[in-house]
C-alpha positions in Angstrom: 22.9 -10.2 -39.6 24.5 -9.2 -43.0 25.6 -5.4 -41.5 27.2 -7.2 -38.7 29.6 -9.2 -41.5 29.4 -6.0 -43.6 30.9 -4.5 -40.7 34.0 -6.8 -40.2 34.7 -7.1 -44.0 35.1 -2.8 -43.6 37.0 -3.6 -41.1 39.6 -6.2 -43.1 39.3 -4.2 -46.3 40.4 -0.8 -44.7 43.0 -2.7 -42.4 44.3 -4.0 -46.2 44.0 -1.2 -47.7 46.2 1.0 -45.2 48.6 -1.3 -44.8 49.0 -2.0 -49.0 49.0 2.0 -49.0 51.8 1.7 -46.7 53.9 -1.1 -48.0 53.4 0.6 -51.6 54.4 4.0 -50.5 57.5 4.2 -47.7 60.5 2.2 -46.9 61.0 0.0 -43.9 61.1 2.4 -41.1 60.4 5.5 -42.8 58.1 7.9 -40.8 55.9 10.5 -41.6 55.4 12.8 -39.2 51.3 13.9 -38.8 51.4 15.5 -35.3 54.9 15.6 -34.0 56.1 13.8 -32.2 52.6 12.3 -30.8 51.4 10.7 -33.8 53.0 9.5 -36.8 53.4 6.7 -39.3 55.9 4.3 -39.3 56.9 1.5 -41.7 57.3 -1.6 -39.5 56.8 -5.1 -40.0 56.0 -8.0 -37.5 56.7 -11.7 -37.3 55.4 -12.4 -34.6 52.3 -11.5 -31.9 52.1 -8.7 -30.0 55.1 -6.9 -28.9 57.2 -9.1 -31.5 56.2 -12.3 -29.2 56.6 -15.7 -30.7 58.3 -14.1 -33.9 58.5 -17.0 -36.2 55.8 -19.3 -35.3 53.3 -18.6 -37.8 52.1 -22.0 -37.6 50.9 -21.3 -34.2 49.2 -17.9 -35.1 46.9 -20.2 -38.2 45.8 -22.4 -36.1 45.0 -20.1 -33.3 43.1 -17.7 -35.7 41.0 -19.9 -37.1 40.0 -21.1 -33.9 39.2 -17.4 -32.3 37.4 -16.8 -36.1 35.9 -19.9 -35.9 34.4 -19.5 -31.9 33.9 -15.6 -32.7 31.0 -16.7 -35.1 29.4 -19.6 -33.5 29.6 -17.1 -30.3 27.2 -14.6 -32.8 25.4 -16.7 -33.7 24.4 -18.3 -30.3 24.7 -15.1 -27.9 24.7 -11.9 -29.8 20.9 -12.3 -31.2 19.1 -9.3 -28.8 22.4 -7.6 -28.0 23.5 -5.6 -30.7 26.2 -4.6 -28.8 27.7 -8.1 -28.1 27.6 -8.5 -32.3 29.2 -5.6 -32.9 32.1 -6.2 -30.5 32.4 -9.3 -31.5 32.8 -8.3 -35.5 35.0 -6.2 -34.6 37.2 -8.7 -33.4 36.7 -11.3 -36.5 37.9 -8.4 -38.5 40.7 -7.5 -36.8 41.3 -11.2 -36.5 41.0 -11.9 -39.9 43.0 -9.1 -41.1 45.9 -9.8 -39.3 45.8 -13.3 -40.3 46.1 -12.3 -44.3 48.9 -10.7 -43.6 50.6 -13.8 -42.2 49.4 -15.5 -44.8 50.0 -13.6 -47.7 53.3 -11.6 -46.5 54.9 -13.8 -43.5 54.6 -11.0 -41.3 52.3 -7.9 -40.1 52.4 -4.6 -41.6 52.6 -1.9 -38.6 52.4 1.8 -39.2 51.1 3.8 -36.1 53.3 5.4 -34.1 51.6 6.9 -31.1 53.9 8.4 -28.2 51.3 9.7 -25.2 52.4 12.8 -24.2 51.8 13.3 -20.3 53.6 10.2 -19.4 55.8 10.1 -22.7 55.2 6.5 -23.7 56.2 5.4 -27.1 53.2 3.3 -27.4 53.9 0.3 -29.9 53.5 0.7 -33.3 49.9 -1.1 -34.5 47.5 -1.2 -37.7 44.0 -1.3 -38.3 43.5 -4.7 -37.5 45.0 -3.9 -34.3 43.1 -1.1 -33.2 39.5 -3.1 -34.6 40.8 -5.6 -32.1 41.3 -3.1 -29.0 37.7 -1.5 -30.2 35.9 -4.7 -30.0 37.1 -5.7 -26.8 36.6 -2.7 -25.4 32.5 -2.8 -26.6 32.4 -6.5 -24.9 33.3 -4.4 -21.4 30.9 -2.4 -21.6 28.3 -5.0 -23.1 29.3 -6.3 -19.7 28.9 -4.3 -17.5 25.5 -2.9 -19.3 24.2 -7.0 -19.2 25.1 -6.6 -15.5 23.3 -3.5 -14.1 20.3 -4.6 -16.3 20.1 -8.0 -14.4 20.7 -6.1 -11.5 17.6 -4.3 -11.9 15.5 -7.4 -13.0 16.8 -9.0 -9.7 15.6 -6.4 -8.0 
């Protein structure tokens, strides 16, 4: 059970750590080029959810995280025993969860930094963090923890 937790606290310390790299070491909206014009970092910050949504409500993103943190670890506890898949999905969404919420807490905002433009349909994706990506990651796992549950019960059906 610990390297689950040890897990999610790699997951907030990096997401810190990159984003106090960042906020220590470029301007707002500086970027630095690292495959151009594909990938790159840029110094953003966001009030709000995803997309900039709700900017200003940080009220409503506390209570909402500890909620999700909150149901993220009694869902562990209860489901994820026997499905090491399920636990690892699901840390990585307590520490994306998490690591997004210090930021609102300790800087009123979200540090950004990744700039990602996909080249075949030349989309400027928008700009993430760690946190961010741990969040896509574990939801992600939980689809295919799905759809792996699925065919197995399939099979016992069968």
């Amino acid at each position: 059970m610990f390297i689950y937790y040890g897990l999610a606290a790699f997951v907030i310390v990096l997401d810190q750590f990159t984003k106090w790299l960042v906020v220590k070491n470029m301007e707002l909206t500086e970027r630095i080029s690292i495959a151009d014009p594909y990938l790159g970092l840029l110094s953003h910050r966001n009030k709000g959810a995803a997309w900039g949504m709700l900017e200003g409500q940080m009220w409503l993103f506390y209570i909402v995280t500890v909620v999700v943190a909150g149901g993220i670890i009694y869902y562990f506890h209860k489901e994820a025993k026997g499905h090491p898949l399920f636990g690892v999905s699901l840390m990585f969404l307590l520490g994306g969860a998490i690591g997004n919420f210090i930021d609102r807490l300790w800087r009123k905002e979200v540090v950004d930094f990744v700039d990602v433009t996909i080249p075949i349909i030349n989309y400027d994706f928008p700009i993430f963090n760690v946190a961010d990506a741990a969040l896509t990651v574990g939801v992600v796992i939980i689809i295919i923890h799905i759809i792996m549950d699925e065919k197995k019960n399939k099979k016992k059906v069968s």
